[in-house]
N, C-alpha and C positions, 0 to 999 in steps of 0.2 A: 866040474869047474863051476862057480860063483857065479850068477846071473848080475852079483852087485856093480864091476868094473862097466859091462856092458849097459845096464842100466842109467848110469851115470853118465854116460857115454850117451845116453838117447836123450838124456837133460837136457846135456851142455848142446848137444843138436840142437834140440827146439831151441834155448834161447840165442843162439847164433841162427837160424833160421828166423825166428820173430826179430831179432836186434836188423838183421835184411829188411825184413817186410817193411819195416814200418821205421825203418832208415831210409829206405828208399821213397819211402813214402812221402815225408817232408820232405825230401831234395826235392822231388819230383811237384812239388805244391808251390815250394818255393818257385821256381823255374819258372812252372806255369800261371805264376804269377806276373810274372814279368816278359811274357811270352802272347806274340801276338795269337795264336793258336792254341790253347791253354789243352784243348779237348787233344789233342796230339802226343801232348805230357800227360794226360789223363787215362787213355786208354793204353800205351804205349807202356807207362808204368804199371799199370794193371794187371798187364797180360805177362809182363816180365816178371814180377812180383808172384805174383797164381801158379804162375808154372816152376821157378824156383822151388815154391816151397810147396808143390804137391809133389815134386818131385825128392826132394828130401825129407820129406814125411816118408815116404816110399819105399825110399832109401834106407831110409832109418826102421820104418817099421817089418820090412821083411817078412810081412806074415806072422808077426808076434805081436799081440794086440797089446801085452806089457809095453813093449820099448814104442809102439805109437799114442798110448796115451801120455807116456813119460815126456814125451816130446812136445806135444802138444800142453802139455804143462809149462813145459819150458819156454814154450814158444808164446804162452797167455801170459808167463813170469815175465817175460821181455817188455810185452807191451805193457804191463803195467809199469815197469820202472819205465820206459821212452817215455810216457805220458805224464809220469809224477817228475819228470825233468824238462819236458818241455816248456815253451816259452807260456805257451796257453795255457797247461796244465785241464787237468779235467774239466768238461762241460760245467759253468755254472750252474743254479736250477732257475726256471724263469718262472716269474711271478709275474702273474697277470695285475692288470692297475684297477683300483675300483673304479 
């Protein structure tokens, strides 16, 4: 059988894994923005977040170091598109003043 369906399959994981991450992420920013306890929405998301997606990396990977890097592709493809849509958009670069 074709390693390609499954492969493709450990993609579309990582970026549905990353599109999580770091979905969650800005909600959880937001929130804690407006949130008398900020460090609450901080840690709380973190650890939700961490374990989600080491658990579907896990998931996904099976002991096949193919379909965990495929993944993790996917999941570095995600955050690159969340951040070229975001409202911030990528880091500036900072110049120092003379």
């Amino acid at each position: 059988m074709s390693e390609g369906p499954t492969w493709v399959a450990a993609l579309l994981a990582g970026v549905a894994l990353g599109g999580f991450f770091f979905g969650v992420l800005q909600w959880s920013v937001r929130r804690a923005m407006l949130s008398e306890q900020p460090a609450k929405w901080f840690v709380g998301s973190m650890v939700l977040r961490t374990s989600v997606v080491l658990l579907g990396f896990y998931a996904v990977g099976h002991g096949h170091w193919e379909r965990f890097v495929l993944c993790l592709l996917g999941f570095a493809l995600a955050k690159l598109w969340i951040v070229s849509r975001s409202a911030l958009g990528p880091p500036a670069e900072v110049h120092d003043a003379p």
